[in-house]
GULUMNU-804012 format. One record per residue: residue in three letters; x, y, z of N, C-alpha, C in turn. Coordinates in Angstrom, 2 decimals. Layout:
! residues N
[ala [X Y Z] [X Y Z] [X Y Z]]
...
This chain:
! residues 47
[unk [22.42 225.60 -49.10] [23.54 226.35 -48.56] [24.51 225.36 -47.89]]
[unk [25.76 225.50 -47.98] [27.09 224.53 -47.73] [26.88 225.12 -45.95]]
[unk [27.17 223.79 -45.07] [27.08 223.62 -44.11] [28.87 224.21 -43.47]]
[unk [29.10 224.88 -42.60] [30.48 225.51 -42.44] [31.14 224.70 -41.29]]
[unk [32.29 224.16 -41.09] [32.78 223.19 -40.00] [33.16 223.92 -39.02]]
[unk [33.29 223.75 -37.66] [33.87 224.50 -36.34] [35.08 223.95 -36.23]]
[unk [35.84 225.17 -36.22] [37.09 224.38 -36.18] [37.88 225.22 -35.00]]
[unk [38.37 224.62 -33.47] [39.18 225.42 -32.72] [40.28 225.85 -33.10]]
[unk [40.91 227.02 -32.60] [42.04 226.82 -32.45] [43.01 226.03 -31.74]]
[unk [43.91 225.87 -31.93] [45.00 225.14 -31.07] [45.87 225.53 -30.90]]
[unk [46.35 225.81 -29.79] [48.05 226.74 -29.46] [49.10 225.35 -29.68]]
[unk [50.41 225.58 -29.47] [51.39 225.03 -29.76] [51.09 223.92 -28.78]]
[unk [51.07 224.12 -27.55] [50.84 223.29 -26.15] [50.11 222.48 -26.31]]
[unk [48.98 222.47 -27.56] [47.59 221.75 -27.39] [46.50 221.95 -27.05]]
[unk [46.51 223.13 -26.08] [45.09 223.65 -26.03] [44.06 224.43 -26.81]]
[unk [43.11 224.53 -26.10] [41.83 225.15 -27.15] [41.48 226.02 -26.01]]
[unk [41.92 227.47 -26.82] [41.72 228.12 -25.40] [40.03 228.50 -25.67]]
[unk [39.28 228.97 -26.96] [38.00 229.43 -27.01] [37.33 227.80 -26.41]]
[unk [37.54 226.33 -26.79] [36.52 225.70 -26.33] [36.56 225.43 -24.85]]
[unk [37.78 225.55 -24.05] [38.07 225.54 -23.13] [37.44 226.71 -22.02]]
[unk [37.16 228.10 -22.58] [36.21 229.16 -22.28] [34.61 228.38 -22.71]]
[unk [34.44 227.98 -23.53] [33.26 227.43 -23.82] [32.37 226.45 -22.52]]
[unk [33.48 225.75 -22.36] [33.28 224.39 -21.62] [33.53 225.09 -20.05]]
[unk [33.95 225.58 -19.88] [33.78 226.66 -18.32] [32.77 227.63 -17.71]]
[unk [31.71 228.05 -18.94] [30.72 228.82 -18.75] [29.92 227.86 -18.12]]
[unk [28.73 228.57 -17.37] [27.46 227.91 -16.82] [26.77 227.17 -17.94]]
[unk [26.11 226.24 -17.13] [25.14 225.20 -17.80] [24.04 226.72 -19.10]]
[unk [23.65 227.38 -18.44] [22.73 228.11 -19.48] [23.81 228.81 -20.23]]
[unk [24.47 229.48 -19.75] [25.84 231.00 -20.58] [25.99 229.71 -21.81]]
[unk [26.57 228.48 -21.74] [26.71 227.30 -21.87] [26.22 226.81 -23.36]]
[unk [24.76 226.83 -23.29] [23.69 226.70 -24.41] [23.22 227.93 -25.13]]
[unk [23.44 228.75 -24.73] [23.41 229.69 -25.58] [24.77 229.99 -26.64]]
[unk [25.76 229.80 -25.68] [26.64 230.26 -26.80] [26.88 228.59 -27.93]]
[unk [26.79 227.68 -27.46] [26.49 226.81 -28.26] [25.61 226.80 -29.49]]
[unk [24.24 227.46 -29.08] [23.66 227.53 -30.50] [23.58 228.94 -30.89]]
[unk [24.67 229.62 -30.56] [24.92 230.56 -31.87] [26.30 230.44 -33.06]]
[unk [26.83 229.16 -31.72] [27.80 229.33 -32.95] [27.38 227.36 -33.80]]
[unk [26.63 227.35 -33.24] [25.98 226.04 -34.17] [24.76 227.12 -35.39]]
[unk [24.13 228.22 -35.22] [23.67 229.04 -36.03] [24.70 229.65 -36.85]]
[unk [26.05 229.85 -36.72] [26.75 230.32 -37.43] [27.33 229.32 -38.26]]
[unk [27.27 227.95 -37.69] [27.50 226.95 -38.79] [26.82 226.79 -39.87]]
[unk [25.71 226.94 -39.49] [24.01 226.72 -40.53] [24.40 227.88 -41.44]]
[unk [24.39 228.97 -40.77] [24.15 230.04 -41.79] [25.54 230.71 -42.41]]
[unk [26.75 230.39 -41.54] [27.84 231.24 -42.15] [27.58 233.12 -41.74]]
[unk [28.19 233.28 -42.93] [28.29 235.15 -43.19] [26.99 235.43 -43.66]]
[unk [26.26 234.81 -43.91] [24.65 234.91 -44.35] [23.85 235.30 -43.04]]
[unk [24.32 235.12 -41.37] [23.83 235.16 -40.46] [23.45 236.64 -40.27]]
């Protein structure tokens, strides 16, 4: 199965507003949402 890339968005300004929410959550909120969307890389729409 083809491995899927993460790709942020970027507003005009330059920011990343989802990794920027990402990177603001708690150390645990943190790792979790990390490996689901590292599981959504693995698996895609197959998830």
């Amino acid at each position: 199965m083809q491995e899927f890339e993460t790709i942020f968005y970027e507003k005009d300004d330059g920011t990343e507003p989802a990794k920027e929410f990402i990177l603001s959550l708690d150390v645990k909120m943190r790792a979790k949402m990390l490996r689901t969307v590292e599981m959504l890389k693995k698996n895609g729409n197959q998830l």
